[in-house]
N, CA, C and O atoms as a DFTB+ gen file, in Angstrom:
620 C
 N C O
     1  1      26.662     -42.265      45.209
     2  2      27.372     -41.431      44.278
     3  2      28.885     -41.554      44.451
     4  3      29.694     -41.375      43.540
     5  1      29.155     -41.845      45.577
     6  2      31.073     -42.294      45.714
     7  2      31.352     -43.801      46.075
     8  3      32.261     -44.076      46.857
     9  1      30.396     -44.986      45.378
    10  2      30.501     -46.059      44.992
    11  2      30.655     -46.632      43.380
    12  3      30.959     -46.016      42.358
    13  1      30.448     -47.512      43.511
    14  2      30.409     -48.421      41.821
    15  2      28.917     -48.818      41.297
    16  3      28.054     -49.223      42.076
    17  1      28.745     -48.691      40.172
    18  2      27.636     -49.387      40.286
    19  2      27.058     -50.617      40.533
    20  3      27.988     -51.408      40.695
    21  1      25.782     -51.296      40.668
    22  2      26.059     -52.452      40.870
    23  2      25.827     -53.032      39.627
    24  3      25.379     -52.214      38.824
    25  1      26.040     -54.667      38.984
    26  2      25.753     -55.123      38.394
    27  2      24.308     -55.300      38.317
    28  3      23.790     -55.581      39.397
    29  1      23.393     -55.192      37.146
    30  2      21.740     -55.578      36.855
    31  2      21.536     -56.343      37.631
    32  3      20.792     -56.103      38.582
    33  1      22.189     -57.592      37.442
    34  2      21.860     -58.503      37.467
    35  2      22.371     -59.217      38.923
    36  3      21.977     -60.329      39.274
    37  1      23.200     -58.485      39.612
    38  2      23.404     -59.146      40.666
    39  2      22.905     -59.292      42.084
    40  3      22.811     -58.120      42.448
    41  1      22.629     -59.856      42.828
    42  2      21.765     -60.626      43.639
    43  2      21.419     -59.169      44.693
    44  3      20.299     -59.141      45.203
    45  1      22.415     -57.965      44.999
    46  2      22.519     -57.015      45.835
    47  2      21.670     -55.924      44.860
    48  3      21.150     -54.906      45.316
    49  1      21.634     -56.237      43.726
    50  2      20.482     -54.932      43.019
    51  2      19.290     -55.832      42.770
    52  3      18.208     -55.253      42.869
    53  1      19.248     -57.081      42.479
    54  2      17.365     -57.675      42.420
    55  2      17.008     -57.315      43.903
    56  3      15.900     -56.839      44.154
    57  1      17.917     -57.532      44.873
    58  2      17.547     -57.113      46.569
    59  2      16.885     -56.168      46.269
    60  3      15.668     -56.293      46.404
    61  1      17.400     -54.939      45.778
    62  2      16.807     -53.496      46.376
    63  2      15.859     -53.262      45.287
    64  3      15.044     -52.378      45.550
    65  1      15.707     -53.937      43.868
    66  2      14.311     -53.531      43.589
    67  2      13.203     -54.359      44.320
    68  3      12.208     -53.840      44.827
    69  1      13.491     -55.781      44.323
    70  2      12.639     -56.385      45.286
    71  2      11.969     -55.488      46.503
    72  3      10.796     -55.454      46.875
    73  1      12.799     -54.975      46.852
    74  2      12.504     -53.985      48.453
    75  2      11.828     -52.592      47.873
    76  3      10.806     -52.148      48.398
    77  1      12.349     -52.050      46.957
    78  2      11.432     -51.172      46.367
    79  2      10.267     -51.727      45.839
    80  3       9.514     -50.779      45.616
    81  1       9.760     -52.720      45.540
    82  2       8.779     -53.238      44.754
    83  2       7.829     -53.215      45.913
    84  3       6.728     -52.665      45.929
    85  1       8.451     -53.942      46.963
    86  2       7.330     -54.047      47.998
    87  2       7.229     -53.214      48.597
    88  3       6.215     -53.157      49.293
    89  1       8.451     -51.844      48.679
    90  2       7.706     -50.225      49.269
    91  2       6.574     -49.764      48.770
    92  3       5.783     -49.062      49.399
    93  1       6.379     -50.303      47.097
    94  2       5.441     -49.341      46.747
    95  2       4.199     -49.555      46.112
    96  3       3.619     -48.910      45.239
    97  1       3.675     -51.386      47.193
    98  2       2.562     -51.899      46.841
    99  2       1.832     -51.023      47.459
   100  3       2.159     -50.478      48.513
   101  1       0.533     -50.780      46.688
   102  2      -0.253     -50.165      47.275
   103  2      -0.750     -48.487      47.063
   104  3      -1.701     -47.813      47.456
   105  1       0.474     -48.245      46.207
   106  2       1.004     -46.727      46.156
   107  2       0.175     -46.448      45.328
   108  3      -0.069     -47.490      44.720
   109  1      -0.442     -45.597      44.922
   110  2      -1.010     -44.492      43.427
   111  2       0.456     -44.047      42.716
   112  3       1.404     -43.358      43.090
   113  1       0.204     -44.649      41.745
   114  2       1.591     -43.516      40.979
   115  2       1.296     -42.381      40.564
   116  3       0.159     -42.160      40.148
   117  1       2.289     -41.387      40.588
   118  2       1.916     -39.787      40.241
   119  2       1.188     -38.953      41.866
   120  3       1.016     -37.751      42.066
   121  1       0.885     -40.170      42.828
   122  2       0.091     -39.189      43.960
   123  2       1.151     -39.062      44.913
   124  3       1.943     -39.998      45.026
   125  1       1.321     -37.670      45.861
   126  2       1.642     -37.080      47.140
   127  2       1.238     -38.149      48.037
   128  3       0.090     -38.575      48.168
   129  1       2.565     -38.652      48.807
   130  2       1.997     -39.372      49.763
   131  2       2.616     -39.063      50.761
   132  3       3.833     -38.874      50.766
   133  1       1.371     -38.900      52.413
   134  2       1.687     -38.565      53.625
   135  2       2.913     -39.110      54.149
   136  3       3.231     -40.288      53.988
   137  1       3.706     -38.135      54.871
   138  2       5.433     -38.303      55.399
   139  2       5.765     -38.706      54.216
   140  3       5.764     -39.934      54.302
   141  1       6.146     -38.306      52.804
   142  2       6.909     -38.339      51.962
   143  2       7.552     -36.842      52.088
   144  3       7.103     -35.702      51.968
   145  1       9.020     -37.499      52.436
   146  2       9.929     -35.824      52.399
   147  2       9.710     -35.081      53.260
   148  3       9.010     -35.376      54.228
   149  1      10.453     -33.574      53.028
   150  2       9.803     -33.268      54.194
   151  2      10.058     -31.407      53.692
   152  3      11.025     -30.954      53.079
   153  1       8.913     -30.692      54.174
   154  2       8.471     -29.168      54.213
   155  2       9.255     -28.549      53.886
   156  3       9.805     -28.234      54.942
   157  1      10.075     -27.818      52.650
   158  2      10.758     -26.459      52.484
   159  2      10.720     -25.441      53.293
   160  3       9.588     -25.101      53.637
   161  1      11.854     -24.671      53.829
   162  2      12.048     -23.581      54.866
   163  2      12.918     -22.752      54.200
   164  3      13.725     -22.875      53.278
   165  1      12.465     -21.722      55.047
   166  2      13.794     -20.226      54.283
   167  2      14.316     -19.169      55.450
   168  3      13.524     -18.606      56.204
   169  1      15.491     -19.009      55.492
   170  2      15.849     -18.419      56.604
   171  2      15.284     -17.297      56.593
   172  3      14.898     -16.690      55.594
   173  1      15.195     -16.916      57.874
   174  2      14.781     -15.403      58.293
   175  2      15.562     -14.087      57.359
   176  3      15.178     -13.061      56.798
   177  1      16.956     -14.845      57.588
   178  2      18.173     -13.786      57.674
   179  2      18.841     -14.295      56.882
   180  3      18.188     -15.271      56.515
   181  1      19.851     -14.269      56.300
   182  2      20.838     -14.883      55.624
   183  2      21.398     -15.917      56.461
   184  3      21.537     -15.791      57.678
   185  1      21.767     -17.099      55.692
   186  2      22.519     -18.486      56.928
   187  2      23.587     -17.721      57.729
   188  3      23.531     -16.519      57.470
   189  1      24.483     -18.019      58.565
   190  2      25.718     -17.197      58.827
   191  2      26.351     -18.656      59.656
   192  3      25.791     -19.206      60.604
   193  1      27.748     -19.122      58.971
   194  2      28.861     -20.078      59.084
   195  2      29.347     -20.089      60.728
   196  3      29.921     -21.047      61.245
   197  1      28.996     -18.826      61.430
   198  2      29.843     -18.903      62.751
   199  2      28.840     -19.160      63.290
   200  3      28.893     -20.298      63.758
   201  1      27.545     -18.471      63.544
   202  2      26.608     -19.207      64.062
   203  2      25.978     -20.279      64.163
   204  3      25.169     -20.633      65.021
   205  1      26.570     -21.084      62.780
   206  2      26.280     -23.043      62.714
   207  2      27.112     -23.834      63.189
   208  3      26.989     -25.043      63.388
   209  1      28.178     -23.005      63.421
   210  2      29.097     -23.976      63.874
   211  2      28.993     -23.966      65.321
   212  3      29.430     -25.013      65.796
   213  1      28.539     -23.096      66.232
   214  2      28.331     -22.846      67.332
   215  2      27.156     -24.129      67.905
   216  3      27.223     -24.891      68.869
   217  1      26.084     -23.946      66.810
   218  2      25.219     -24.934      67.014
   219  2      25.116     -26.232      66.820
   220  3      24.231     -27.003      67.190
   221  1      26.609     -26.533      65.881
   222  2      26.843     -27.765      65.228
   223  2      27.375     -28.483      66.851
   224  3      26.996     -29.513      67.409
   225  1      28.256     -27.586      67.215
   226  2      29.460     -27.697      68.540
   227  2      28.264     -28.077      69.939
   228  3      28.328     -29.149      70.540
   229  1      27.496     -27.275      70.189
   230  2      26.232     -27.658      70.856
   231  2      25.141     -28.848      70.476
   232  3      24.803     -29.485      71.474
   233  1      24.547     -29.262      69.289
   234  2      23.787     -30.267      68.973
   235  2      24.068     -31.552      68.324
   236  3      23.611     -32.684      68.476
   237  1      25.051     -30.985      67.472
   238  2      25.430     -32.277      66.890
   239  2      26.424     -32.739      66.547
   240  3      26.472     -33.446      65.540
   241  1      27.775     -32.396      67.485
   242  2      28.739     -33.016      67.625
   243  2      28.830     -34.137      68.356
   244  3      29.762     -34.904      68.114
   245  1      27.829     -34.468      69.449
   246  2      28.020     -35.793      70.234
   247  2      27.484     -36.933      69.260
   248  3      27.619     -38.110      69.596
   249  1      27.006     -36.664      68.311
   250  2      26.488     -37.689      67.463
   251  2      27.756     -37.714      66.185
   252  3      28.469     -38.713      66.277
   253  1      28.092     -36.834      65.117
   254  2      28.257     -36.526      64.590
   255  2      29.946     -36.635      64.594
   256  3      30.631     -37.265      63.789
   257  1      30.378     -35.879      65.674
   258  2      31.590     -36.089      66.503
   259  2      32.167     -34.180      65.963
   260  3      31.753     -33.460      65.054
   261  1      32.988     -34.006      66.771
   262  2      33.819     -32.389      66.960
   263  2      34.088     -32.026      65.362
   264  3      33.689     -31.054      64.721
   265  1      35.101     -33.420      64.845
   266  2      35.529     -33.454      63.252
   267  2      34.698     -33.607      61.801
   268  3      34.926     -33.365      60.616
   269  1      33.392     -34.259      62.755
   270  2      32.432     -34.381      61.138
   271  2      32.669     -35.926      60.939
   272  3      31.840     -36.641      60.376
   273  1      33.588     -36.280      61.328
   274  2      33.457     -37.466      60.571
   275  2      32.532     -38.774      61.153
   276  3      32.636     -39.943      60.780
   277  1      31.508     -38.179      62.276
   278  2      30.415     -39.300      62.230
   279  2      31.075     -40.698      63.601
   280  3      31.993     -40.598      64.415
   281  1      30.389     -41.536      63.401
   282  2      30.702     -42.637      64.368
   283  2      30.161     -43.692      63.811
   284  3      29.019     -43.652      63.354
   285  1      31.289     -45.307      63.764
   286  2      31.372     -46.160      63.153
   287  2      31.525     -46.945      64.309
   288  3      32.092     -46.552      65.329
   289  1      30.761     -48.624      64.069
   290  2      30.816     -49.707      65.238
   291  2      32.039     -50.484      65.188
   292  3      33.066     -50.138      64.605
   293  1      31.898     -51.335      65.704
   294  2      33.701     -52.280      65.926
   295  2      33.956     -53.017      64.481
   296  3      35.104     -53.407      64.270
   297  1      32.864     -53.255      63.379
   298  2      32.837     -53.925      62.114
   299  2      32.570     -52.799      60.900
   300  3      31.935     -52.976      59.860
   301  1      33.392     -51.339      61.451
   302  2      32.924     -50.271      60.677
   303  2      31.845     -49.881      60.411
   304  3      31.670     -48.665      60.338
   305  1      30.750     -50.801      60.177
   306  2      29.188     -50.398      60.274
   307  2      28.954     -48.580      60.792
   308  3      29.420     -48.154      61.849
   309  1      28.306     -47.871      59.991
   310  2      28.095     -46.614      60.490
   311  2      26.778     -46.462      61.274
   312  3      25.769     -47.037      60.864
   313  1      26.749     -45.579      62.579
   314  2      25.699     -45.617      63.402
   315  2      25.651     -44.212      63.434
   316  3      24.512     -43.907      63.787
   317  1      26.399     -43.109      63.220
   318  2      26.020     -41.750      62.659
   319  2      26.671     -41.705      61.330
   320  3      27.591     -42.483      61.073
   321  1      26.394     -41.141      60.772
   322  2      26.924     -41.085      59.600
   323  2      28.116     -39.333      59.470
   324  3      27.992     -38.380      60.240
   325  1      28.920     -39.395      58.553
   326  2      29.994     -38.641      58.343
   327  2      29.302     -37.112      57.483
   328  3      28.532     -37.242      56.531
   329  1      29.624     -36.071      57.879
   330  2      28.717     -34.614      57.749
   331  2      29.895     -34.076      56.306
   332  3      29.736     -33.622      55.173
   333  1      30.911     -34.406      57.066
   334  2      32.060     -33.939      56.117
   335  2      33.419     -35.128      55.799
   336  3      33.433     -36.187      56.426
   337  1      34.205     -34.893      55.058
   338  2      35.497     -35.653      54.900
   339  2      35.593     -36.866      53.689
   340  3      34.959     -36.700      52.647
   341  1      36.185     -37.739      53.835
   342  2      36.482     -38.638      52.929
   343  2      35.064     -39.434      52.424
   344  3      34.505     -39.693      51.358
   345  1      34.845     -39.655      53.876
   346  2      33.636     -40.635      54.046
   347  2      32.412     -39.970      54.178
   348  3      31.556     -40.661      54.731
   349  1      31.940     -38.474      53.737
   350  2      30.872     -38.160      53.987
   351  2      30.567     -38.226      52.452
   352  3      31.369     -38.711      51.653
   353  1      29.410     -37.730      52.112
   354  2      27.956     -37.406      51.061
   355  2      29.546     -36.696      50.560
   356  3      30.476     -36.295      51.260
   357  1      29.323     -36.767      48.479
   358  2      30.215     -35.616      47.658
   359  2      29.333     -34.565      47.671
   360  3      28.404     -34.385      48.458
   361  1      29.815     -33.626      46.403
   362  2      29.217     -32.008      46.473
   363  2      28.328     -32.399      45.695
   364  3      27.709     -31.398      45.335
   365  1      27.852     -33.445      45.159
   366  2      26.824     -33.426      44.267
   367  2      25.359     -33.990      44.724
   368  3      24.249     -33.811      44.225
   369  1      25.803     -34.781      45.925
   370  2      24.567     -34.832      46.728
   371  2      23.437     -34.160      46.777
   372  3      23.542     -32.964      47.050
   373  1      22.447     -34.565      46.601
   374  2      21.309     -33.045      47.570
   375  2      21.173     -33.009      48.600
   376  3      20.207     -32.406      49.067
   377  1      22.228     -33.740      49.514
   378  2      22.498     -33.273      50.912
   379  2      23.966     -32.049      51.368
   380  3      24.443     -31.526      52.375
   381  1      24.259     -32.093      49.471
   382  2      25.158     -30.922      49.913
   383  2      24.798     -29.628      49.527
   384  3      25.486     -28.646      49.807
   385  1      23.567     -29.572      48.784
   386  2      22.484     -28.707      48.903
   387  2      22.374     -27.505      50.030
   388  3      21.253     -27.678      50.509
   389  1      22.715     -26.866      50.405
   390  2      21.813     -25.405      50.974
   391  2      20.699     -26.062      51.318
   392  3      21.027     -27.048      51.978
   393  1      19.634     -25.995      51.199
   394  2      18.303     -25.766      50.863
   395  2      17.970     -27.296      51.646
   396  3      17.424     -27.402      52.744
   397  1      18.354     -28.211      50.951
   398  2      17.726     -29.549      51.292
   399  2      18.464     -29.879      52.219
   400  3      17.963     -30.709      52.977
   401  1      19.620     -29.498      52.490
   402  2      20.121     -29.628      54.271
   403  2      19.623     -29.223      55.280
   404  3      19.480     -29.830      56.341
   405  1      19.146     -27.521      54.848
   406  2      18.514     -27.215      56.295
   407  2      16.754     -28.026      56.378
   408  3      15.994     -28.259      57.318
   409  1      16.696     -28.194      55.295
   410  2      15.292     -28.581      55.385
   411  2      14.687     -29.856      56.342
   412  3      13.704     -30.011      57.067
   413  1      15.993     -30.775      55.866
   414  2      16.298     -31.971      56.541
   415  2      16.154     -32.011      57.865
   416  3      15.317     -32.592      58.556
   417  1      17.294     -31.154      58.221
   418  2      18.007     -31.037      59.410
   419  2      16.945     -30.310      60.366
   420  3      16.909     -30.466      61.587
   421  1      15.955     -29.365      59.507
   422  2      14.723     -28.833      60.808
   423  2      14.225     -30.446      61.106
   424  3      14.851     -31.215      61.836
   425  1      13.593     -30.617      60.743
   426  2      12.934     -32.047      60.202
   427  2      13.134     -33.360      61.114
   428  3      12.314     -34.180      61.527
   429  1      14.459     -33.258      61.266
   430  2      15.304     -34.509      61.666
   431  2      15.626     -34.492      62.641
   432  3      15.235     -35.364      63.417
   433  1      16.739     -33.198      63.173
   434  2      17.941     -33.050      63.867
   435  2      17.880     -32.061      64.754
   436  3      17.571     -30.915      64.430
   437  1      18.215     -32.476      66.151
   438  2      19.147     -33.491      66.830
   439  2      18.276     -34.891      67.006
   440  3      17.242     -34.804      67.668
   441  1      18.552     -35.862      66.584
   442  2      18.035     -37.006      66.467
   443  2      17.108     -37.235      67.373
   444  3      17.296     -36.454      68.305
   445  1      16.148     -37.958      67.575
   446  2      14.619     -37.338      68.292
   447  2      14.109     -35.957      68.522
   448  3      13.003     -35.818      69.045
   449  1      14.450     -35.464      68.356
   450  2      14.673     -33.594      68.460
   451  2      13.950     -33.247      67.163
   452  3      13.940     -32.020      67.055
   453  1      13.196     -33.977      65.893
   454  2      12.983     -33.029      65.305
   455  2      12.255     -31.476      64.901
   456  3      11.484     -31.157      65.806
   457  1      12.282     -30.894      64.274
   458  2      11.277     -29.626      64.542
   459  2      11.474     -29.027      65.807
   460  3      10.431     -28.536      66.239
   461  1      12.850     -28.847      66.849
   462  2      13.063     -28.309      67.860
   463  2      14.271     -27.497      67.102
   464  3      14.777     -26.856      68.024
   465  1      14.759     -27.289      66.295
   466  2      15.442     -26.186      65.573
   467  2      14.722     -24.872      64.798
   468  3      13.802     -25.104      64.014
   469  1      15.013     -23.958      64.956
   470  2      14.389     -22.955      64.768
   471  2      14.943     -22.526      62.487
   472  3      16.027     -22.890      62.030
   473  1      14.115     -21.942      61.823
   474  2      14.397     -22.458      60.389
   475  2      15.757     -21.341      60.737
   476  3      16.452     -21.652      59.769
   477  1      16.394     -20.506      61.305
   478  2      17.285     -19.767      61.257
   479  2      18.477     -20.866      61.530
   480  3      19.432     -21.130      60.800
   481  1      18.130     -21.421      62.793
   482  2      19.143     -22.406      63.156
   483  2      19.568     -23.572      62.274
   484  3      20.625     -24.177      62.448
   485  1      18.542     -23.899      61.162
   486  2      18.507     -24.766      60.740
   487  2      19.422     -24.608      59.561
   488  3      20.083     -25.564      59.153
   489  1      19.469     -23.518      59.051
   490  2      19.736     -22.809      57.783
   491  2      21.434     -22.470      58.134
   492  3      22.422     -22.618      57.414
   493  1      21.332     -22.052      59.283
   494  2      23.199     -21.813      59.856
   495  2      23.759     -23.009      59.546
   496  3      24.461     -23.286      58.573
   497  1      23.274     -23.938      60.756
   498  2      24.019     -25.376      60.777
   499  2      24.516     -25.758      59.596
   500  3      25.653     -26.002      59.191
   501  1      23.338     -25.763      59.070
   502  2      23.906     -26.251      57.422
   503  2      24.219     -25.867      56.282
   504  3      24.426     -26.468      55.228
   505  1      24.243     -24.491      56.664
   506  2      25.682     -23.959      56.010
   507  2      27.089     -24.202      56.674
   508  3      28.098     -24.370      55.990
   509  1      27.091     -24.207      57.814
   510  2      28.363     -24.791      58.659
   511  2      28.875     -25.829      57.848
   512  3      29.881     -25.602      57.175
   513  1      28.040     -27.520      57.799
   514  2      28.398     -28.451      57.426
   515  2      28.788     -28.859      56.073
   516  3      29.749     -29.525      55.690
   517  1      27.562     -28.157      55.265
   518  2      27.665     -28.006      53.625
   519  2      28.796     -27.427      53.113
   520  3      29.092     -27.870      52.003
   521  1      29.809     -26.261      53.718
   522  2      30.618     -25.998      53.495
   523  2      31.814     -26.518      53.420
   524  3      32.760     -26.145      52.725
   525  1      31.702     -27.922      54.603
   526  2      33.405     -28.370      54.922
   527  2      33.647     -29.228      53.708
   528  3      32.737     -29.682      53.014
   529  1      34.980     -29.427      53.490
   530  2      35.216     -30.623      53.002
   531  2      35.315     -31.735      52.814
   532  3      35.909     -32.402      53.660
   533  1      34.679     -32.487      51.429
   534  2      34.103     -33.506      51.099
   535  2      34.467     -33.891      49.826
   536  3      35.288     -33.257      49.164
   537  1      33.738     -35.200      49.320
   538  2      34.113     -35.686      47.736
   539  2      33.972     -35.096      46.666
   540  3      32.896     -34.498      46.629
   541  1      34.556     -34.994      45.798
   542  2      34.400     -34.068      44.971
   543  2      32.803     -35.382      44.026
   544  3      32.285     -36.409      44.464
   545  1      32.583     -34.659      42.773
   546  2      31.552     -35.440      42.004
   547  2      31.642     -35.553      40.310
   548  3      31.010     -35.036      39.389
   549  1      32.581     -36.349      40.387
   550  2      33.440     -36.675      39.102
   551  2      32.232     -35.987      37.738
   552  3      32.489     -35.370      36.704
   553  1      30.909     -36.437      38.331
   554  2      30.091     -36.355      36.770
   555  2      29.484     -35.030      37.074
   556  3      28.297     -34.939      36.760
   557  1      30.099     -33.860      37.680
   558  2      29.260     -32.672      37.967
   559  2      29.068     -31.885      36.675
   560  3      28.056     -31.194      36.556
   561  1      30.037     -31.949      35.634
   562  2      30.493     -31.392      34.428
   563  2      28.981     -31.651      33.735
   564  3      28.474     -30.702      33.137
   565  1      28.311     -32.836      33.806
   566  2      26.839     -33.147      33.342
   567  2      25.613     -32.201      33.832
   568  3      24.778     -31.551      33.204
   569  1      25.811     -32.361      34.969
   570  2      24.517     -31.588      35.471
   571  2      24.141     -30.118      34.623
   572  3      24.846     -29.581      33.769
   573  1      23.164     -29.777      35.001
   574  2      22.122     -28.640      34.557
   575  2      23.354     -28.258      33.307
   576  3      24.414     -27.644      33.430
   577  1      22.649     -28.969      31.953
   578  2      23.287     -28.689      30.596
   579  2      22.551     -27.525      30.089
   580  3      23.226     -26.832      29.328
   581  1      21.341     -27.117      30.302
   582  2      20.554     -26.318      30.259
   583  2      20.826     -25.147      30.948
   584  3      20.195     -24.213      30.452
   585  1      21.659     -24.751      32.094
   586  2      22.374     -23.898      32.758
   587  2      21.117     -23.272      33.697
   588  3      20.953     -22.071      33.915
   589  1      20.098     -24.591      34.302
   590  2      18.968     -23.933      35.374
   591  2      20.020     -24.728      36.802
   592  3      19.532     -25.540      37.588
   593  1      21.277     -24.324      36.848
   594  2      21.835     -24.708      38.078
   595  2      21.120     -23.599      39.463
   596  3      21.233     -22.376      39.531
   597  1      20.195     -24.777      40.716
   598  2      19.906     -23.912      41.531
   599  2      21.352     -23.381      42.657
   600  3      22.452     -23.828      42.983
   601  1      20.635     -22.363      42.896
   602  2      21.457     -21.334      43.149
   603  2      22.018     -21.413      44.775
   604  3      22.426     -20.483      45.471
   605  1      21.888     -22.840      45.112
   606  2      22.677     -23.325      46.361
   607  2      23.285     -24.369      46.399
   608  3      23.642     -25.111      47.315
   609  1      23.398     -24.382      45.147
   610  2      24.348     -26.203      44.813
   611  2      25.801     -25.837      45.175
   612  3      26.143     -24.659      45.076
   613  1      26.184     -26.246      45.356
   614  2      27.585     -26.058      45.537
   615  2      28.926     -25.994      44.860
   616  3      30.011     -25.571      45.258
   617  1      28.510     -26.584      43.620
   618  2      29.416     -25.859      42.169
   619  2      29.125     -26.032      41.310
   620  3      29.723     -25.554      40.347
């Protein structure tokens, strides 16, 4: 979403349907398939920003780093990826989502750790992160024309 598109026709998009093609030999279309996605959660309590950041500062800053902005190899290559800033996910993501962050993040995070976050903890953190600043999403003006905007999107 804070790239270009690619050309149809060019050798880096036949790649990735190619690679999608062969993800989904085999598949039923229209069927639920096992480890697709992952379980909806709802906080106990309301999220609360000081308490994620506490936990952000404890779990996933050594990955992540103090600033958000993630950790990159000697050829820039990303090996965590960026939570917030220039280089993270825009607001239009569904990782800047409420909802599909903490969901993730029970799920996922702290990297081998998943499902060792509690859905309260899960729901803080990522309100912590979802909050900082990030890309804006030039085509947000499109979304929900119908006005069913859910009610943790972020604008």
């Amino acid at each position: 979403m804070n790239g270009k598109a690619l050309p149809h026709d060019s050798k880096e998009m036949l790649s990735m349907l190619a690679y999608m093609h062969w993800l989904s030999q085999d598949v039923p279309t229209g069927m639920e398939i096992a480890g697709r996605g992952f379980i909806r959660i709802t906080a106990p309590e309301p999220p609360n920003k000081e308490r994620g950041e506490k936990i952000y500062v404890e779990k996933c800053a050594l990955c992540h780093q103090p600033d958000g902005q993630g950790q990159h190899g000697p050829n820039g290559e990303t090996i965590f990826p960026a939570l917030w800033g220039d280089k993270s996910f825009n607001i239009g993501a569904s990782m800047a989502r409420l909802n599909t962050a903490a969901a993730f993040t029970k799920a996922n995070m702290p990297l081998g750790q998943g499902n060792t976050l509690t859905d309260q903890e899960a729901f803080d953190v990522a309100l912590y992160f979802t909050q900082q600043p990030r890309p804006d999403f030039a085509e947000k003006s499109s979304d929900w024309p119908d006005g069913d905007k859910p009610e943790d999107a972020r604008y």
